[in-house]
N, C-alpha and C positions, 0 to 999 in steps of 0.2 A: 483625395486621400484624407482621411479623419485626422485632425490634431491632436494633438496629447489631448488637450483640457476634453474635447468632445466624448472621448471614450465614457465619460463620466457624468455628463449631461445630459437628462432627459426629462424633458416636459418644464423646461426654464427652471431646475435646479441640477448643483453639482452635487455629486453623491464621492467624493476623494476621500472625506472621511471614514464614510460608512467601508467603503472600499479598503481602506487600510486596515482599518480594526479586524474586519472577515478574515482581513487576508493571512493577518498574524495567523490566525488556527491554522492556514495549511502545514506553515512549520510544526505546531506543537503535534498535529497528529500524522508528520513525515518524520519529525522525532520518537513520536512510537513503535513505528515501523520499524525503523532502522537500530533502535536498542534490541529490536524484538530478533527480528532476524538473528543475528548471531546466536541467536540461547538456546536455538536447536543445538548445534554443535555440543555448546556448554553442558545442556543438561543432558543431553547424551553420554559425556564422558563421567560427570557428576554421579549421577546416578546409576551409570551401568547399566542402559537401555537400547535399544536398538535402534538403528535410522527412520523405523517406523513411528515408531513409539517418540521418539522427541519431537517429528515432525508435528504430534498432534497439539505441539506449539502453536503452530500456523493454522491447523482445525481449529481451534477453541480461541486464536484472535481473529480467525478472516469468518467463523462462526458466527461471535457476534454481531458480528455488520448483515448477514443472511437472517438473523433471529429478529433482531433489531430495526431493519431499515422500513418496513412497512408501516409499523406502529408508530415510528418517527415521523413517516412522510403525513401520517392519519392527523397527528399530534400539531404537528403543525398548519395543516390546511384546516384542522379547526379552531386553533389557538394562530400563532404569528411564530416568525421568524427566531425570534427573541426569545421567546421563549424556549424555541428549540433550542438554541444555543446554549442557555440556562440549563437545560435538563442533561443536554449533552458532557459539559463542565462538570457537573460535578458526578456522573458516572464517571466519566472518565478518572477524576482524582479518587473516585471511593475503590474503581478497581487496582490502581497506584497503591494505596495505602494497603489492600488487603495484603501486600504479597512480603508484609511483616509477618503476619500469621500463619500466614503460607511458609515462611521461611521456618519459622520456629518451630512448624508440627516438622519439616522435613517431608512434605506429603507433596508429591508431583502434582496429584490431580488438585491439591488446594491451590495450587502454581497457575494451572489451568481453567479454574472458576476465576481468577483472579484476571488472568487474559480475558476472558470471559466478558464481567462484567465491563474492564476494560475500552473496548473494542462495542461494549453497547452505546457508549458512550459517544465513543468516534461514528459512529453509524449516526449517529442525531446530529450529532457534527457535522458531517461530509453531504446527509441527507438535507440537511438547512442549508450548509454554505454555498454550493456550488449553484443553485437556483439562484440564489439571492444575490449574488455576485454577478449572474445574468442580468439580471432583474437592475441590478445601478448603472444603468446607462441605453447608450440607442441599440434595441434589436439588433441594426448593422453589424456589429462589430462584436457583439455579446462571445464568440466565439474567443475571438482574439484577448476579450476582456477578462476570459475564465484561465486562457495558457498566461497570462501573466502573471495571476494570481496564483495558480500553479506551480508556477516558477518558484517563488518561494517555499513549496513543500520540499524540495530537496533541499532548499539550508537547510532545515531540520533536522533532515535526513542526516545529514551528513555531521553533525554535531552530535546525532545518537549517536551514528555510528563511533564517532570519535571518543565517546563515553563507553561506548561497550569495548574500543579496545584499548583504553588506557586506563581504565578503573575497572573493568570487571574481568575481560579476557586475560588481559596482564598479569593481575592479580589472583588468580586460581591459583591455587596446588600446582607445583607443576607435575604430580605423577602419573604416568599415565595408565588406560585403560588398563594394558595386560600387568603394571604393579598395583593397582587399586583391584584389583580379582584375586590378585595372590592377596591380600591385607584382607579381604572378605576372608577367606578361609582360616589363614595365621592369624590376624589381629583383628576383629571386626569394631572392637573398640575405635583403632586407631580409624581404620577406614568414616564412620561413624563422626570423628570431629571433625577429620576433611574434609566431608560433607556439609557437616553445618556451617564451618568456617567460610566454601565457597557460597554456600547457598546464602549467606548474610553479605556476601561478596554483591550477590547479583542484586537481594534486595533495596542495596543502600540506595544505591542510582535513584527506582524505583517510587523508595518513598519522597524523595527528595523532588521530584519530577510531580507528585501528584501533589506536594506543597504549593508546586509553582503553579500547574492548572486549576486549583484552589483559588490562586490570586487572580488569575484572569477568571474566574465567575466574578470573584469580585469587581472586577472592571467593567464586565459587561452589565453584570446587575444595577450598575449605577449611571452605565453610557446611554445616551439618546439616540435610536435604530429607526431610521424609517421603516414605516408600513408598505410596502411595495405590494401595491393590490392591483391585477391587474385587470383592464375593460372586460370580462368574461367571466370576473372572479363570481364565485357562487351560481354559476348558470348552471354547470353539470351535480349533478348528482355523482357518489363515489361510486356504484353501478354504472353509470352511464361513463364517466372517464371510464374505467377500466377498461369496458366495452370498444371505447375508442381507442384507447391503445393498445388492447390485441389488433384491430383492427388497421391498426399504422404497422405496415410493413419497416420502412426504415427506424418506426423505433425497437419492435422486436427484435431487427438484425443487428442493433446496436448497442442492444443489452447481451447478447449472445458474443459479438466482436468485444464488447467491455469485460466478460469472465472470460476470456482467452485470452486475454490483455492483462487481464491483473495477475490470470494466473502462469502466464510466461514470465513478469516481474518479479512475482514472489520467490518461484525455483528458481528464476539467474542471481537471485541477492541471497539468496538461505545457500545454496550448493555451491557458490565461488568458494567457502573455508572448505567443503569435503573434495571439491576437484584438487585444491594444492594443497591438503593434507594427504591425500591420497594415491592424487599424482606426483608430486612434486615433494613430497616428506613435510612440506612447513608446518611448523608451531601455528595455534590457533591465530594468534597476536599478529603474525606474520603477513598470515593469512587474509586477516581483516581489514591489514591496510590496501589491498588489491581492489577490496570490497568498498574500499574508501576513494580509489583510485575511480571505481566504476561510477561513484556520486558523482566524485568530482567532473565527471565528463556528462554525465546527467543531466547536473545543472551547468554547464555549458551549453550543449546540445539546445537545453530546454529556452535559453534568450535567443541563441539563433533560428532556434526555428521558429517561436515568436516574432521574431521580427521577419522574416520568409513568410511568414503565412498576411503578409502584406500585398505581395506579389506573387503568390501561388496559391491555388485551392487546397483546401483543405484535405482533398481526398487525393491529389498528387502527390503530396509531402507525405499522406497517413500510406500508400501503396507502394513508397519509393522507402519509403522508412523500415518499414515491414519486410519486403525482400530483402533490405541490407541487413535486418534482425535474421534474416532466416541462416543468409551466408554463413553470417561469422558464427552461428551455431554450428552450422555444416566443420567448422575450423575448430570450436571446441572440439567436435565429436571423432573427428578421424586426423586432427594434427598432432601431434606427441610432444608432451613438455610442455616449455615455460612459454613456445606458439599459443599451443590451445591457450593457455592460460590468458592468451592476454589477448585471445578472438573473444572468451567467453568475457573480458573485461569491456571490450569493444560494441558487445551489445547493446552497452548502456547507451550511449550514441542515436542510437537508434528507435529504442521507447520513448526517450524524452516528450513528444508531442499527442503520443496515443492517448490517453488515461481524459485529458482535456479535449482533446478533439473527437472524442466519440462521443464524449458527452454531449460538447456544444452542438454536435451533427442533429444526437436524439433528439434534443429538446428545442430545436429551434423552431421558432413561433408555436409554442405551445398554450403561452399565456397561464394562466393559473393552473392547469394540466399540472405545468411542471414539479408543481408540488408533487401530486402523486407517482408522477413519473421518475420524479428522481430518485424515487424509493427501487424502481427498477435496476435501475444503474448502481445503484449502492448494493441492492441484493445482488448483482452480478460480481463482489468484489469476494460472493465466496468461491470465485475461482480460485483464488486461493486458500480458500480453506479445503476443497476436495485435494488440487494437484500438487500440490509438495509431500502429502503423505504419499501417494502413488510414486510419486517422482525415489522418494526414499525405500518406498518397495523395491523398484528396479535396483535402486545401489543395495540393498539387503540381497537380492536373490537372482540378480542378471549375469551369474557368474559361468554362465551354461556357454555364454559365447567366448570363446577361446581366443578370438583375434580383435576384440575388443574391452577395453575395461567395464563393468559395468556404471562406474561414477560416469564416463562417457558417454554410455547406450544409452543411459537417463536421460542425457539433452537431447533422444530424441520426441520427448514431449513437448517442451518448449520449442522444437521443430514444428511440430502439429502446430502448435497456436499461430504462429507469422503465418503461418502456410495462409489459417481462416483469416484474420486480420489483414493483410493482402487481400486478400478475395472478396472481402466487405469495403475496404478503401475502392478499389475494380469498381466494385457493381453503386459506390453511392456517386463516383466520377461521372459513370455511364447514365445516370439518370437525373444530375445535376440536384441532387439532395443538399448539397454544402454552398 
């Protein structure tokens, strides 16, 4: 069994430092997520939009990362690590500060360039770090060495969250949709400053958030980053990789299990506020602490099974997980109440080790590959940019079935996903891939 210090040793040096600094980004871009999440709801009510229409929240941030992760992975395997990271840092704080601008036209779609650029950001982020995080220590164990680092993207999380529901969600207007329609018609003046007043609500966070990843470019522009170059580095041509990884079935199936992964994440963490406003009557605020509830078991989930994936493979934990993801769906969708409510919060339990462990599956013994490859797995993160606007289709117009709610019927998408994520855990057991 590997020791702590070894995780981090390779080729007679220790790499704990480079490890920690990496590791910080997970939080700051599981802090994006988690503020982000909630603003569907928000701008929904704000604006007077449809479930469709706000979901295009989650199109134009999980977009980014689909626009973005090739030119990243490209940027990188001809430049370094560092670099990327660099490039990554300060997209990320330019799409922060735009959403001043955004706030003061009052313009949605400026709301959404601003995710936009955002999210390109994190894509140069996610596309450098998780390789690179491989890359500081022994192959062996590279798997175990990424769910650690991992593990810290839910503090993040969960501090976003805690910022959208006590500085932004709290503080909205409280009036709601059908009085903000009647003030369209009688006052549209009035309507008109409760909008800007909210939308300066949502930006403040925002700007404040891309001051501080502002500070860490500057940390890292001044930190010293090993060159992690691996025996193989510059053999392939970016033709001839690509070639080889269409040609690798398990990393194919792994980039397809990774968008059905991100994209059952994104709808369980964006639709926990419309299941208990809708079923349950709660206030946004209310609502979000459930969404808080479901972190928090996240990143519990996420050390236990960390430490588990010591004494079980990888694809027994990722197919034992996945079925118990699929259950407590089955218990959102036809339990009634504050049950559902807290089967759909139960979920989280159960994602915890996916996101990391499909990765480590893809990319293991890839060697310098994994630059370009990890741009696959990052373009797979726009599973969530297609399935939350679908998903907000069903709750707009699933109303045809009578013996079920449509916010309900919706989880059976996030059904779909466990189903295939199972089936790809299954089949990497059966062939000893992990």
């Amino acid at each position: 069994m590997d020791s702590k210090t070894s995780l981090f040793e390779k080729d007679g040096k220790n790499y704990l430092f480079p490890f920690l600094l990496i590791t910080s980004l997970f939080a700051l871009w599981g802090f994006a997520n988690d503020i982000t999440n909630p603003m569907v709801a928000a701008f929904k009510n704000i604006l007077l939009i449809s479930n469709f229409e706000s979901s295009l929240v989650q199109f134009a941030f999980y977009g980014g990362y689909c626009f973005m992760a090739i030119p990243a992975a490209l940027f990188i395997r001809k430049f370094n690590y560092k670099k990327g990271l660099l490039v990554g840092l300060g997209l990320y704080s330019a799409g922060c500060l735009l959403f001043i601008p955004a706030g003061n036209a009052m313009a949605f779609w400026a709301f959404l360039v601003a995710y936009f650029v955002m999210t390109c950001g994190l894509a140069f982020l996610e596309t450098t770090s998780n390789p690179y995080i491989l890359s500081l220590g022994p192959d062996a164990n590279a798997t175990r060495r990424l769910n650690f680092a991992q593990a810290f993207n839910p503090i993040g999380s969960l501090t976003g969250m805690l910022i959208a529901k006590e500085f932004i969600l709290a503080r909205l207007n409280s009036a709601t949709e059908a009085e903000r329609l009647a003030l369209k018609d009688t006052n549209p003046t009035a309507l008109i400053q409760i909008q800007q007043s909210d939308l300066d609500t949502i930006s403040g966070p925002y700007l404040l958030l891309g001051l501080v990843v502002l500070g860490f470019f500057v940390l890292f522009f001044i930190s010293r980053l090993p060159r992690m170059v691996s025996a193989d580095s510059g053999v392939y041509s970016i033709g001839q990789t690509v070639r080889n990884l269409f040609a690798n079935k398990r990393y194919v199936l792994s980039v397809v299990a990774q968008t059905f992964y991100v994209g059952v994440q994104i709808m369980v963490w964006t639709f926990i506020i419309q299941y208990a406003e809708l079923e349950l009557g709660m206030a946004k605020a209310t609502a979000q602490g459930y969404n808080m509830i479901a972190m928090g078991i996240f990143v519990t989930s996420r050390f236990i099974c960390t430490f588990l994936l010591k004494y079980f493979k990888p694809s027994i934990l990722l197919t034992t997980l996945a079925t118990g993801g699929g259950v407590f769906t089955l218990g959102a969708i036809f339990v009634h109440g504050i049950v559902g409510l807290y089967s759909l919060v139960a979920i989280s339990a159960c994602m915890s080790l996916m996101f990391p462990t499909i990765y480590g599956i893809a990319l293991k013994g890839m060697g310098d590959e994994a630059k370009l490859a990890s741009a696959g797995l990052i373009l797979a993160i726009g599973g969530g940019c297609v399935m939350p606007p679908l998903q907000g289709l069903l709750i707009d117009h699933a109303d045809w079935i009578s013996w079920l709610s449509p916010v309900r019927f919706s989880f059976v998408l996030p059904l779909i996903c466990f189903i295939v994520i199972a089936a790809f855990g299954r089949w990497v057991g059966k062939r000893h891939y992990d």
